[in-house]
C-alpha positions as CSV (number, residue, x, y, z in Angstrom):
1,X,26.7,3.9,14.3
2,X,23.2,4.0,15.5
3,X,24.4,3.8,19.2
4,X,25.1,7.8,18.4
5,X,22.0,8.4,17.3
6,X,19.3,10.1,19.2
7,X,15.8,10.9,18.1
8,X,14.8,14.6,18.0
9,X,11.0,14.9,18.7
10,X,9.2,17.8,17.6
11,X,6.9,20.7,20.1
12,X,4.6,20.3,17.2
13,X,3.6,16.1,17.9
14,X,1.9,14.2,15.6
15,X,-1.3,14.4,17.3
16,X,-1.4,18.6,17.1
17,X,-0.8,17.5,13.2
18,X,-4.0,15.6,13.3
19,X,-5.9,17.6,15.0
20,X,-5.7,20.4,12.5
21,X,-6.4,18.4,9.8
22,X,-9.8,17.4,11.9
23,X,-8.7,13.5,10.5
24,X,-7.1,10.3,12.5
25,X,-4.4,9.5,10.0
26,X,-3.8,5.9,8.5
27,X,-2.1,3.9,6.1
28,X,-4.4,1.9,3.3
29,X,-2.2,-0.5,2.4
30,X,-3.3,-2.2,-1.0
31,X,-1.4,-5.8,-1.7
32,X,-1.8,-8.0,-4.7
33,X,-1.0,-9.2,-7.9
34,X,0.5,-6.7,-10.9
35,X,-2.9,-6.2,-12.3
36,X,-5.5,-7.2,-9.8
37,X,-6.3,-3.2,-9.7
38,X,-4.6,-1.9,-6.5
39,X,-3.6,1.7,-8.5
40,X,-6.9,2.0,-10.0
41,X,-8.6,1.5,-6.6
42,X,-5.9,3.5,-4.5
43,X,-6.6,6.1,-7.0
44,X,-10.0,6.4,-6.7
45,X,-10.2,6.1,-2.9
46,X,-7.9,9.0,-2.8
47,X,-10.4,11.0,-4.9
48,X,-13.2,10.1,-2.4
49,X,-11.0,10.9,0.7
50,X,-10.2,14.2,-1.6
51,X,-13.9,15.4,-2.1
52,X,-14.4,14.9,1.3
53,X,-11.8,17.1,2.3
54,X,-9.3,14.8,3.9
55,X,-5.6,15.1,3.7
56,X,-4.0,12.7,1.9
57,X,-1.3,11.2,-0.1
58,X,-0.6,8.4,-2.7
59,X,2.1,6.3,-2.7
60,X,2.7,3.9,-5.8
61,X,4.5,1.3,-6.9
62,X,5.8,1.9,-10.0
63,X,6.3,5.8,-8.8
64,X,8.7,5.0,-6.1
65,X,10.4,2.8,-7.8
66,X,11.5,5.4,-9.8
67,X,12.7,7.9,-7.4
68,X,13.0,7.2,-3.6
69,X,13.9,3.0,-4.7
70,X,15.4,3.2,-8.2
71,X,18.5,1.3,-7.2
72,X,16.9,-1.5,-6.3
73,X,15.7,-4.5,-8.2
74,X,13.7,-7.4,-7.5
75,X,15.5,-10.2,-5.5
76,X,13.5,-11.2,-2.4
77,X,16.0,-9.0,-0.4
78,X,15.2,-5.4,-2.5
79,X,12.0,-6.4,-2.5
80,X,12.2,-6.7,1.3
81,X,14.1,-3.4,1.4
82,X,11.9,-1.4,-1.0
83,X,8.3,-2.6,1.3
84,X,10.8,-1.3,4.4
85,X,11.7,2.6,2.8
86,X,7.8,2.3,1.7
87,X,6.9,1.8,5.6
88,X,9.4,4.1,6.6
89,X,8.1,7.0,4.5
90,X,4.2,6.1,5.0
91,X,4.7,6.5,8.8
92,X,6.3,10.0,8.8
93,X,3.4,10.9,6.8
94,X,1.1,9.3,9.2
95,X,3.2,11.5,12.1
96,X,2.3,14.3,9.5
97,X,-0.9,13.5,10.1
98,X,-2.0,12.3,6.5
99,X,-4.2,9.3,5.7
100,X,-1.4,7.7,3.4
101,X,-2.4,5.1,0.0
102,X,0.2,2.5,-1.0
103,X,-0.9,0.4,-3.6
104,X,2.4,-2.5,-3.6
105,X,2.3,-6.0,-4.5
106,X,4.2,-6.5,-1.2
107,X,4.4,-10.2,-2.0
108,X,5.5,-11.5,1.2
109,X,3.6,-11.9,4.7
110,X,6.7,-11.0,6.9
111,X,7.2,-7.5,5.0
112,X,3.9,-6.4,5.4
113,X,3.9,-7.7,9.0
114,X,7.1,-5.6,9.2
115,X,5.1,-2.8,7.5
116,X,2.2,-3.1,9.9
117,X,5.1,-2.7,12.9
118,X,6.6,-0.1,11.6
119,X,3.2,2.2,11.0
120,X,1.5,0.8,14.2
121,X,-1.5,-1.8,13.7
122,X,-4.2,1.0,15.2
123,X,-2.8,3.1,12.2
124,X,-2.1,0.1,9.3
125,X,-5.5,-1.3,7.5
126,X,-4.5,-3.7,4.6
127,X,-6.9,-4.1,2.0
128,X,-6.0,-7.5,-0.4
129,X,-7.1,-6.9,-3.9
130,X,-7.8,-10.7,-4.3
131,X,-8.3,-11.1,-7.9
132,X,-6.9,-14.2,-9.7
133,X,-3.9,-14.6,-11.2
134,X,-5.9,-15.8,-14.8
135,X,-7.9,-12.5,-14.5
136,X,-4.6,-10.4,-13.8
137,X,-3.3,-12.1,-16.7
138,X,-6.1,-11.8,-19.3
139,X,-5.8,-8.1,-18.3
140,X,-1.8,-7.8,-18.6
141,X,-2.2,-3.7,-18.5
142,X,1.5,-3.5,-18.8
143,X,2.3,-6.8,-20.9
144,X,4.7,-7.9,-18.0
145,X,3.0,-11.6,-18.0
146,X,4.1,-12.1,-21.5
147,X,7.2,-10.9,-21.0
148,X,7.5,-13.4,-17.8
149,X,6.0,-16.0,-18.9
150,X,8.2,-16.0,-22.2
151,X,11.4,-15.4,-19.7
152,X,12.4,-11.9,-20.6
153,X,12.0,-10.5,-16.9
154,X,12.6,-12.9,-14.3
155,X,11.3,-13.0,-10.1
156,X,8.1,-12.0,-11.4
157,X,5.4,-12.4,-8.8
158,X,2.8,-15.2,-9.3
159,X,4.9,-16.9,-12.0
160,X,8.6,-17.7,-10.9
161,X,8.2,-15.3,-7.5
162,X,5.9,-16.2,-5.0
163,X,2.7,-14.2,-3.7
164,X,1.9,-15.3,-0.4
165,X,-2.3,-14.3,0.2
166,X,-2.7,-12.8,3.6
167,X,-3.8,-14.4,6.0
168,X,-6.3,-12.1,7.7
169,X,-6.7,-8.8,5.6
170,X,-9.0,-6.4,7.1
171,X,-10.4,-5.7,3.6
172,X,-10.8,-7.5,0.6
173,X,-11.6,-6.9,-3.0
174,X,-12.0,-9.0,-6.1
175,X,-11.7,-6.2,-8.7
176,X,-13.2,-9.0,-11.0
177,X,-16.7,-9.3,-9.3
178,X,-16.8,-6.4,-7.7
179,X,-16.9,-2.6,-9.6
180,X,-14.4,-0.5,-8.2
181,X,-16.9,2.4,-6.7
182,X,-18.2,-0.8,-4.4
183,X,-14.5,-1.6,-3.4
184,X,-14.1,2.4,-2.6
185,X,-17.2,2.5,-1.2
186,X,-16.4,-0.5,1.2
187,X,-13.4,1.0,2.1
188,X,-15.1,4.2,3.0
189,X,-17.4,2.3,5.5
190,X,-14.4,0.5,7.4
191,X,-12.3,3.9,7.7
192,X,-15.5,4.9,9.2
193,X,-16.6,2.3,11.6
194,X,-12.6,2.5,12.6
195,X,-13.1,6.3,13.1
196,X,-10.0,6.5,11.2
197,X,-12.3,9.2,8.4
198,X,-14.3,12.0,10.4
């Protein structure tokens, strides 16, 4: 089937895109546990990248799970496939020339590896929200860790489905020492000394 295919590029390239949004486009990928903060913090970096007049957009978890991934559930294989649409859809906004937010636990090292391929690793900065699993739990903003932990959902990351840390993050946050305008604010300064924010 995809030996018929052939890609269609555009007059209009991706870096015409950029250039008229005056930005380098990117994808801020956030990883970590269900509760560490990664929507609270993708959603506030988007409001910074906002009032400073960038182009963005933000894609979330929960959010695309109900649309774009709703058939899928949470076996190591549709989580595999729902980090791959993710990648997929982040890097035709990066060709749109967008600076892209995905806030995902993205438990495993070889899908956001994947990720990184598919969105290029000049384009894919991945910013761990390391904040303990006791802290994510004491926080439980959805009351999915009682519901795990008393077996009413199961493959639920950090209790019966493993979160593998990264290895070599290019940012990272502890949402429990750190205030959230800091973790923005450090995020700011890297998209800036990567010249990926003009």
């Amino acid at each position: 089937m995809t030996q018929e295919l052939v890609f269609q590029y555009s007059t209009v390239n991706a870096h015409a895109r950029a250039n008229l949004k005056k930005q380098r486009p990117a994808v801020i990928w956030f990883t970590g546990l269900s509760g560490a903060g990664k929507s609270t913090l993708a959603n506030a970096l988007e409001q910074a990248l906002f009032e400073l007049g960038h182009h963005t957009y933000l894609l979330d978890g929960d959010n695309v799970r109900m649309g774009l991934c709703r058939d899928l559930g949470f076996s190591d294989t549709d989580r595999e496939e729902n980090i791959r649409r993710v990648a997929e859809v982040a890097q035709l906004f990066v060709d749109a020339g967008v600076i892209v937010i995905t806030a995902f636990i993205s438990p495993f090292q070889r899908d956001r590896a994947m990720a990184r391929e598919v969105i290029s690793t000049d384009r894919f900065i991945e910013v761990f929200v390391d904040t303990p699993l006791v802290e994510c739990e004491r926080r439980d903003p959805k009351g999915l860790y009682d519901k795990a932990r008393s077996g009413l959902i199961r493959n639920f990351t950090g209790i019966d489905s493993a979160y593998e840390v990264p290895i070599n993050p290019d940012i990272r946050i502890n949402t429990q020492e750190e205030a959230i305008a800091t973790g923005v604010q450090k995020i700011l300064e890297y998209l800036d000394l990567k010249n990926h924010s003009s």
